[in-house]
DRENTI-180231 format. One line per 2 residues: number of its first residue (from 1); for each residue x, y, z of N, C-alpha, C. Coordinates in steps of 0.1 Angstrom, whole numbers, plus 5000, padded with zeros to 4 digits. Example, Ala and Ser with C-alpha at 12.3 -4.5 7.8 and 13.67 -1.06 7.14 Angstrom:
2
1> 5132/4943/5078/5123/4955/5078/5132/4967/5078  5128/4978/5071/5137/4989/5071/5129/5000/5079
//
This chain:
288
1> 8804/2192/8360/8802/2206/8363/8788/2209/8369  8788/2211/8381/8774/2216/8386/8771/2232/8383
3> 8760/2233/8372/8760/2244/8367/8750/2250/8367  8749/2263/8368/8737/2275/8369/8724/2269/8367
5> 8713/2270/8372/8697/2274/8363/8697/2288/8353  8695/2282/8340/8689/2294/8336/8674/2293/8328
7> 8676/2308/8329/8658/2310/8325/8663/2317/8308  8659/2312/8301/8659/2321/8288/8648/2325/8285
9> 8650/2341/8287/8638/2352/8285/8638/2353/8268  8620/2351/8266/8623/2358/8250/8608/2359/8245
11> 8607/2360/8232/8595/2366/8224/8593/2373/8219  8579/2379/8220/8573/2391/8207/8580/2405/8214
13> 8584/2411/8202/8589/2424/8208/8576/2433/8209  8581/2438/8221/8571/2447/8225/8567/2440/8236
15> 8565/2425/8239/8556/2418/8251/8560/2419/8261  8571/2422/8267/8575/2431/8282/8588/2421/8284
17> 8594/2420/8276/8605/2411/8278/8617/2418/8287  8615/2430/8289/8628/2442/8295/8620/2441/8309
19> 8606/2444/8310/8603/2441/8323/8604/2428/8327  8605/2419/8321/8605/2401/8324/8619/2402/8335
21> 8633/2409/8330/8643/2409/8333/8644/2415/8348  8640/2426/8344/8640/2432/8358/8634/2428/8370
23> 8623/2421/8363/8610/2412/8377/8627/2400/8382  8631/2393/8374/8639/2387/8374/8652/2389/8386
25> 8655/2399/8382/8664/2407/8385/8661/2411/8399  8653/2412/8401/8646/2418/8415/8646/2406/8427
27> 8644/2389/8414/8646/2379/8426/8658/2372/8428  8670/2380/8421/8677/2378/8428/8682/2368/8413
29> 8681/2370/8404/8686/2365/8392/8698/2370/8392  8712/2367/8379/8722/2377/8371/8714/2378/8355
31> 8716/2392/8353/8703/2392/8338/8711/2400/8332  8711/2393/8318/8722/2400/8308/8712/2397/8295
33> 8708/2413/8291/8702/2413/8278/8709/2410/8266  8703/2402/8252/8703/2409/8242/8720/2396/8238
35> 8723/2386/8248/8737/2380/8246/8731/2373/8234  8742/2369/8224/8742/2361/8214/8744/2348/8216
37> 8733/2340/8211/8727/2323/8220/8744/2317/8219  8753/2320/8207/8761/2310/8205/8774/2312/8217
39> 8774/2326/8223/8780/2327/8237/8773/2321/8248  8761/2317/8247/8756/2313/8259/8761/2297/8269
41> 8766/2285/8259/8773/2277/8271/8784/2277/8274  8791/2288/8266/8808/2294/8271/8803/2304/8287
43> 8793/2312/8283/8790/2319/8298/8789/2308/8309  8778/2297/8305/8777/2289/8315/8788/2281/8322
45> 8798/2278/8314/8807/2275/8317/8815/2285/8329  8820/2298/8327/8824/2310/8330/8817/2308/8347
47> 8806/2307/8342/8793/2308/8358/8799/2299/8365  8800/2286/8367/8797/2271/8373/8815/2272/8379
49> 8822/2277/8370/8840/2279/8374/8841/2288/8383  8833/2301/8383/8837/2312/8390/8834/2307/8406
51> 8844/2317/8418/8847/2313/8430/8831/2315/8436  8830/2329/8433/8817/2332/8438/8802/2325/8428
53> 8801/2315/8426/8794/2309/8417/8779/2317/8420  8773/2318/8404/8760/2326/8401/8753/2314/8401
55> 8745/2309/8408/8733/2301/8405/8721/2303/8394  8715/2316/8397/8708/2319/8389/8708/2330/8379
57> 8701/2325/8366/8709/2336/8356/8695/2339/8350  8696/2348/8344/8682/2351/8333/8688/2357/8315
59> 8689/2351/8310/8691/2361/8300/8681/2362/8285  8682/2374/8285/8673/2378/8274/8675/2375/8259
61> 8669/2370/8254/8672/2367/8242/8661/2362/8228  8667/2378/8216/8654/2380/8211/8656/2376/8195
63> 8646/2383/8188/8653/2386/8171/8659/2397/8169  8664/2409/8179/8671/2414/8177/8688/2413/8175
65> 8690/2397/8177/8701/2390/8179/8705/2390/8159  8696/2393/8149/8697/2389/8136/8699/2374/8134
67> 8712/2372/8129/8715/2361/8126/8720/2350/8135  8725/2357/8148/8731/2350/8157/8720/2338/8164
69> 8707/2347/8164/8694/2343/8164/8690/2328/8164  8693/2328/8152/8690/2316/8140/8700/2305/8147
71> 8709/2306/8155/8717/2298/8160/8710/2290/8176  8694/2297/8181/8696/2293/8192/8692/2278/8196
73> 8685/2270/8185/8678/2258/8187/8693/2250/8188  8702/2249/8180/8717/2245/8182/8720/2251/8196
75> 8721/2262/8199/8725/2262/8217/8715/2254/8226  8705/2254/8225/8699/2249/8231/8701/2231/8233
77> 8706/2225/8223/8705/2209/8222/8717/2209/8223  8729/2221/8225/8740/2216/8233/8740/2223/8245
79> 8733/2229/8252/8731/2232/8263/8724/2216/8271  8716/2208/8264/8707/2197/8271/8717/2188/8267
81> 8731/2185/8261/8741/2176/8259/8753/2178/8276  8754/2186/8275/8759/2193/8286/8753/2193/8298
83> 8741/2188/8299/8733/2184/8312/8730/2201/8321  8731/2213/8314/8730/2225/8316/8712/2229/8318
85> 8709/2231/8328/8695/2230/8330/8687/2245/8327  8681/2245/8319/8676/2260/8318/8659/2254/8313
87> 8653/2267/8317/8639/2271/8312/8638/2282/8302  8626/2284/8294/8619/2293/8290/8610/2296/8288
89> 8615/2311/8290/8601/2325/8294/8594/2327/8280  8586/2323/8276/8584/2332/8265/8569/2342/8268
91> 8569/2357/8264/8563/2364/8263/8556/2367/8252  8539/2369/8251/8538/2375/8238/8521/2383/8244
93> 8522/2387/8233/8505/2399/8235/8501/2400/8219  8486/2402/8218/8479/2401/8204/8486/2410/8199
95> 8481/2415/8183/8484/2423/8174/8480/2436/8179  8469/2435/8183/8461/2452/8189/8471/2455/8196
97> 8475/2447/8210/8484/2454/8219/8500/2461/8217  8505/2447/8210/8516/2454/8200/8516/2466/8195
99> 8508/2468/8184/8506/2475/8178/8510/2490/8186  8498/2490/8194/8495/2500/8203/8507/2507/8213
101> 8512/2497/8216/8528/2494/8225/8539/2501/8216  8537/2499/8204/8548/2509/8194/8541/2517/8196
103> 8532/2524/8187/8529/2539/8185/8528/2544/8199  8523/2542/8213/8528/2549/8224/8542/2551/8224
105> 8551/2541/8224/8564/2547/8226/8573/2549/8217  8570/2552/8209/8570/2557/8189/8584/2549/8190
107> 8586/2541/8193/8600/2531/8187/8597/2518/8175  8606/2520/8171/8610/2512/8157/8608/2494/8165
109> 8603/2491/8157/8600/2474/8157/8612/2467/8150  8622/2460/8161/8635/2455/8150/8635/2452/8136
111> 8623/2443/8132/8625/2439/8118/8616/2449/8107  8612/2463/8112/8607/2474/8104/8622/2480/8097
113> 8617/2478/8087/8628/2492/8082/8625/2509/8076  8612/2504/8076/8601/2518/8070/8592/2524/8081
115> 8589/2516/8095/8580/2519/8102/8561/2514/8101  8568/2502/8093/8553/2493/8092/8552/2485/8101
117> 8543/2484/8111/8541/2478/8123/8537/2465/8122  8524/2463/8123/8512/2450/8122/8520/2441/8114
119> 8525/2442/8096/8528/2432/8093/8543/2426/8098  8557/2433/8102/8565/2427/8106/8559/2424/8120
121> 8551/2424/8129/8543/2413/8142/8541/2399/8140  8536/2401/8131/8530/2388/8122/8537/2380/8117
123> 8554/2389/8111/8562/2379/8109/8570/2373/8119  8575/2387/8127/8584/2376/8142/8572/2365/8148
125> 8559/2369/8141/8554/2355/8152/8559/2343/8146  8553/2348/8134/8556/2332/8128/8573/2326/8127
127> 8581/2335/8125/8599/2331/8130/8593/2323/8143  8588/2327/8155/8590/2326/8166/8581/2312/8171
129> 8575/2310/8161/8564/2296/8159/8568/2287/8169  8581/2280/8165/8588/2263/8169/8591/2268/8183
131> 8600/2284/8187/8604/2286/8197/8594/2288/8210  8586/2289/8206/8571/2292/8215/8566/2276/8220
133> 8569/2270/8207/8565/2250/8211/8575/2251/8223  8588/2253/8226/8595/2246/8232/8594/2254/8247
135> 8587/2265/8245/8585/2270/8259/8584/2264/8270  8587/2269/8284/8584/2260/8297/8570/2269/8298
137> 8572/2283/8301/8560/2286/8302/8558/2301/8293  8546/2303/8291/8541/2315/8282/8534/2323/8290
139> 8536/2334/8284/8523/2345/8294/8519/2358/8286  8512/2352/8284/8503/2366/8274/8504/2379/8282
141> 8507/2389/8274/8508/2401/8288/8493/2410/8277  8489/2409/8270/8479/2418/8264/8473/2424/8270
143> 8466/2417/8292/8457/2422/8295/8465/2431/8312  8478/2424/8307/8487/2431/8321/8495/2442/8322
145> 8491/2451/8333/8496/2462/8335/8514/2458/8343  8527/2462/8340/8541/2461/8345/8540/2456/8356
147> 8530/2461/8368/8528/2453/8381/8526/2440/8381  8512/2437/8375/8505/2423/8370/8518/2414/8364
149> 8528/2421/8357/8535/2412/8352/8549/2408/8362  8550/2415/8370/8562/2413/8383/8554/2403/8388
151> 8540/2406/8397/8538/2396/8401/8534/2377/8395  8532/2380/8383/8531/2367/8378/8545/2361/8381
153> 8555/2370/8371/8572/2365/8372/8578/2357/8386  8569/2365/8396/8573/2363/8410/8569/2349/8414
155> 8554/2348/8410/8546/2337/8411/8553/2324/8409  8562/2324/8396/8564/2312/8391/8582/2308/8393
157> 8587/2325/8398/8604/2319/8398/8610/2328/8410  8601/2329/8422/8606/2332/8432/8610/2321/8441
159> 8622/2321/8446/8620/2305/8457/8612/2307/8470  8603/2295/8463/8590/2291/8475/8592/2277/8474
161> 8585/2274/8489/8584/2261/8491/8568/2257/8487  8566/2244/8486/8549/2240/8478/8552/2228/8473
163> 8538/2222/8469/8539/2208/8466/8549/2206/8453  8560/2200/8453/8570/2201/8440/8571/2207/8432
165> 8568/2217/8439/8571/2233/8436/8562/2237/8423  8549/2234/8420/8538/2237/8414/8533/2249/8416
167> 8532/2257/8409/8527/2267/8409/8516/2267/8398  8501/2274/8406/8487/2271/8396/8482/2287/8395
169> 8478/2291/8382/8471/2301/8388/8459/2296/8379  8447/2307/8387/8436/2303/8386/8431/2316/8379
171> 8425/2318/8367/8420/2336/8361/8406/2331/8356  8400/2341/8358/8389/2340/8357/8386/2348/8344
173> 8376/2349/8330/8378/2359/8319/8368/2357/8313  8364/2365/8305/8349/2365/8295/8356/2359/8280
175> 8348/2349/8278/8347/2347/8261/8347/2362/8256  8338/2366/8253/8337/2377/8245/8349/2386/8243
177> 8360/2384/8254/8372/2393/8246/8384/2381/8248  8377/2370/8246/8390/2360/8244/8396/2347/8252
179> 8400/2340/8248/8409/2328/8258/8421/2331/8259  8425/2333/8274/8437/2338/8276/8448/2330/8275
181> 8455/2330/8261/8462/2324/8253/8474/2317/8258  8478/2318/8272/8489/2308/8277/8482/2300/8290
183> 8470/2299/8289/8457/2287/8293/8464/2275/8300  8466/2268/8304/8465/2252/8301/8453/2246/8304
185> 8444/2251/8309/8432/2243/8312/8419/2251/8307  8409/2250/8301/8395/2260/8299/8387/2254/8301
187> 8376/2260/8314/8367/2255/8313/8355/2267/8310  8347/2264/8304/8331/2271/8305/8324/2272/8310
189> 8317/2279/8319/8305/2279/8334/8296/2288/8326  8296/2290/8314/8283/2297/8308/8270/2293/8310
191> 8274/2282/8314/8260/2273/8315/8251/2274/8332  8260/2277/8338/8257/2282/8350/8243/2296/8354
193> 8236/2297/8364/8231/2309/8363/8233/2322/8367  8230/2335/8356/8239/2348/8353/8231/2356/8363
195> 8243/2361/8372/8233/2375/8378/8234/2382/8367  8240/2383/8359/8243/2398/8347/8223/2401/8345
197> 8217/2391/8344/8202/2394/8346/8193/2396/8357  8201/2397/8366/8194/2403/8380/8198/2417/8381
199> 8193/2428/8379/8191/2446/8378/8202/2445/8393  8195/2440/8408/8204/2442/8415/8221/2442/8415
201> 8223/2430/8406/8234/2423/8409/8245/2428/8394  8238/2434/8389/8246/2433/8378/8259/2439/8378
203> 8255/2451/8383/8267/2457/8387/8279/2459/8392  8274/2446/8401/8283/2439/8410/8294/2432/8407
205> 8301/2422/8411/8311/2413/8406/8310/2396/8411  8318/2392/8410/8319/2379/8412/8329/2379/8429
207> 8336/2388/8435/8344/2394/8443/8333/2398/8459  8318/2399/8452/8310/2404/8464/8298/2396/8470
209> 8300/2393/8477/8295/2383/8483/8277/2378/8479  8272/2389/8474/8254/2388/8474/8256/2381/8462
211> 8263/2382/8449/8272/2375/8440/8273/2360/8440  8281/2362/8444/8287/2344/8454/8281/2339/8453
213> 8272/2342/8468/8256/2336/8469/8244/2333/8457  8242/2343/8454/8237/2336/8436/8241/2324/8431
215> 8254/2326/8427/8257/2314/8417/8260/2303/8424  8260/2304/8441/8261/2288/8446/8251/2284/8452
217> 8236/2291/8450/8226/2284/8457/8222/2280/8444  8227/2277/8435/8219/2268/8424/8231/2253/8427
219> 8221/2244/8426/8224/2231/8433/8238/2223/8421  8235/2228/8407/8243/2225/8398/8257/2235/8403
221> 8255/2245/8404/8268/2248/8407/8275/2244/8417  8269/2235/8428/8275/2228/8439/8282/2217/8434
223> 8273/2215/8431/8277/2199/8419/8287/2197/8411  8287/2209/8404/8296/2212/8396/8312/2213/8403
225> 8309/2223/8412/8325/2226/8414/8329/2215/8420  8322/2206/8432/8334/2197/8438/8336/2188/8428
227> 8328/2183/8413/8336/2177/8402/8348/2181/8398  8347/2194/8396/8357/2204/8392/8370/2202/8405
229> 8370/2208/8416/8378/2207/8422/8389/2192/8420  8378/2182/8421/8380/2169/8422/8387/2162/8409
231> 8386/2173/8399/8392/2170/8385/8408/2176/8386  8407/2187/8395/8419/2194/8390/8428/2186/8402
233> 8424/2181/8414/8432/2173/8419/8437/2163/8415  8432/2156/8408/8434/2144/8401/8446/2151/8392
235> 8442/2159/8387/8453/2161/8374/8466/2168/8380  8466/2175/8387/8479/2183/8393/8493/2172/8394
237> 8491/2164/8404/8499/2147/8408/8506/2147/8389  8495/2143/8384/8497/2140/8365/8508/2151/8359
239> 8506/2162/8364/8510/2177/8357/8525/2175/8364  8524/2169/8378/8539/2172/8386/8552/2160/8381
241> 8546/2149/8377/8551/2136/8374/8554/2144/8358  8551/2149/8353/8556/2151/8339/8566/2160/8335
243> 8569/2170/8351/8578/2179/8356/8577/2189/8349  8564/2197/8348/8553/2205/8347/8550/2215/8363
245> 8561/2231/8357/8563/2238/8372/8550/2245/8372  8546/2250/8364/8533/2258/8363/8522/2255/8358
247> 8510/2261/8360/8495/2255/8355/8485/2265/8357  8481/2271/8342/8471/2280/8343/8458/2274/8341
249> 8453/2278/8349/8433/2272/8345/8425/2283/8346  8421/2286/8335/8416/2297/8331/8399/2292/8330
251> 8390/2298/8339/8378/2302/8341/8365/2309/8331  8359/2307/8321/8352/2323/8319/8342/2316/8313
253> 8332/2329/8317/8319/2333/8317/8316/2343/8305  8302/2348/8300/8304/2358/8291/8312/2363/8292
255> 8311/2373/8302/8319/2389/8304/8331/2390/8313  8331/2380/8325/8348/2379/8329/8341/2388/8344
257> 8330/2388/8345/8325/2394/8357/8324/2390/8371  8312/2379/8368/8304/2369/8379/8309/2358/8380
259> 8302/2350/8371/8301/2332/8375/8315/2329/8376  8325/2337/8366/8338/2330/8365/8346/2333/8374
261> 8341/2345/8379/8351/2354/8395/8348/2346/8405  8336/2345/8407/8330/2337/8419/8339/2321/8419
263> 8336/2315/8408/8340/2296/8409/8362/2301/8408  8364/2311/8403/8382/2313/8400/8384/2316/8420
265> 8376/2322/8423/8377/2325/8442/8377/2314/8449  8369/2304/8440/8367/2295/8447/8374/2279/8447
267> 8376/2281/8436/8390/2269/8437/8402/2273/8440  8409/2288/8444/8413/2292/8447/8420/2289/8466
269> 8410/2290/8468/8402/2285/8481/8410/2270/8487  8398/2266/8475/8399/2248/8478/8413/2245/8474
271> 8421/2247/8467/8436/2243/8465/8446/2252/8475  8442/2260/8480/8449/2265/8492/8447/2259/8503
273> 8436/2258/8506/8432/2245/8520/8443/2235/8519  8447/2231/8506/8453/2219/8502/8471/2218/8503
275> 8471/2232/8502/8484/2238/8508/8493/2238/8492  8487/2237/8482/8494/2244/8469/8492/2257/8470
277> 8507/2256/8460/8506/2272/8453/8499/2281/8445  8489/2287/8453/8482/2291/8439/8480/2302/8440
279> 8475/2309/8429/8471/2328/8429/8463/2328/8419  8451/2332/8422/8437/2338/8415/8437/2356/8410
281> 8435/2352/8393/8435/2364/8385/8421/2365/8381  8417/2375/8378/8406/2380/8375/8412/2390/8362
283> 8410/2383/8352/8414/2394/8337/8409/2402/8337  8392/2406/8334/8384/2411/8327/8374/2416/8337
285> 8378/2418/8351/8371/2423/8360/8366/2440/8356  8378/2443/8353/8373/2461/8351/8372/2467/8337
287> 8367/2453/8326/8360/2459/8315/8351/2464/8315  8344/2472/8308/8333/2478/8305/8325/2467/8294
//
């Protein structure tokens, strides 16, 4: 049976898993929320038979499933008996955001039954522990506005052509409000030198050129990046051979301003020259 790709959407409720669908949906997915995992290789089957065959499918699938739920690690290892090739999305955002994501849209959190928020979060996280290990890829949405989150979706499951279809993004972010938690790479350039102490420049960004120039006329940061560049080349080849579609390298500086905007523009750059896929984020550009 030559049968569908699918993507299994899931995660923390609240993390944008309805927008995940519809980014989906937009590329040309079939996206059916909310199916019960233990119907899902009878669908597959359904798909791969049918005249007009669905290639790509997305479906969503959460703890609002209850018990059916508890069945998906069993679909899954007969989905990979069956030679049925699927990925997964998993979505998730801190506790603040959550939080915050209910009381705006005053909806009930599935495993609330009184309207206590924070601690049922805490517990689908931890339900959701093993299923997060098994992820293809994760994406913190804490710092993403519904756009930000189409275009990531796009980034990683639109058909493009690229080096064995690697997709890298590069985000640049300040320690001080965090490591952006679906990372695969961190590096620190704290050590680099800060306009944040030059009056002129502070105000500025990493994005404007008088900027730039700062942090690359110091001889270490020349130094530095073509190691750096020269590091991540080496490893990409490694990342592709392990059949590894995506690769976040996450950037930061204190504040998610300067040094880290500047050097995330900048290998951004250097791996485009190179003719990969890549797209440069800047998290923490328009914090205060």
């Amino acid at each position: 049976m030559n049968a569908p790709k699918f993507v299994i959407v899931t995660g923390l409720s609240g993390a944008g898993k309805t927008q995940a669908l519809r980014s989906l949906e937009d590329l040309g997915f079939y996206c059916i929320d909310n199916l019960p995992p233990a119907l899902i290789p009878k669908f597959a089957e359904l798909c791969a038979q049918a005249a007009n065959r669905i290639n790509k499918i997305a479906l969503g699938v959460d703890i609002r499933g209850g018990e059916f739920f508890n069945t998906l690690f069993e679909v899954l290892n007969d989905l990979n008996s069956r030679g049925i090739r699927y990925e997964i999305l998993f979505l998730e955002a801190s506790d603040e955001t959550l939080v915050r994501r209910f009381k705006e849209s005053r909806r009930r959190h599935p495993l609330s039954a009184y309207g206590e928020v924070l601690e049922v979060i805490r517990q689908e996280r931890s339900l959701l522990q093993d299923l997060r290990g098994r992820a293809n890829k994760i994406i913190d949405t804490s710092g993403l506005v519904p756009k930000q989150l189409k275009e990531e979706i796009a980034a990683i499951f639109a058909d493009q052509t690229g080096q064995a279809g690697l997709h890298i993004t590069a985000v640049s972010f300040g320690f001080k409000y965090g490591i952006p938690l679906d990372s695969d790479l961190v590096i620190d350039v704290r050590f680099l030198p800060n306009p944040h102490y030059q009056p002129d420049l502070r105000s500025l960004t990493g994005n404007d050129q008088v900027v730039r120039d700062f942090v690359f006329k110091s001889s270490v940061t020349e130094k530095f990046m073509n190691k750096f560049i020269d590091f991540v080349e080496f490893l990409i080849p490694e990342y592709i051979n392990e059949g590894k579609t995506t690769l976040m390298i996450a950037i930061g500086c204190t504040g998610g301003m300067h040094r880290s905007v500047a050097l995330a523009n900048r290998l951004g750059e250097a791996l485009g020259d190179k003719k990969y896929r890549v797209t440069v984020r800047h998290r923490d550009l328009n914090r205060l």
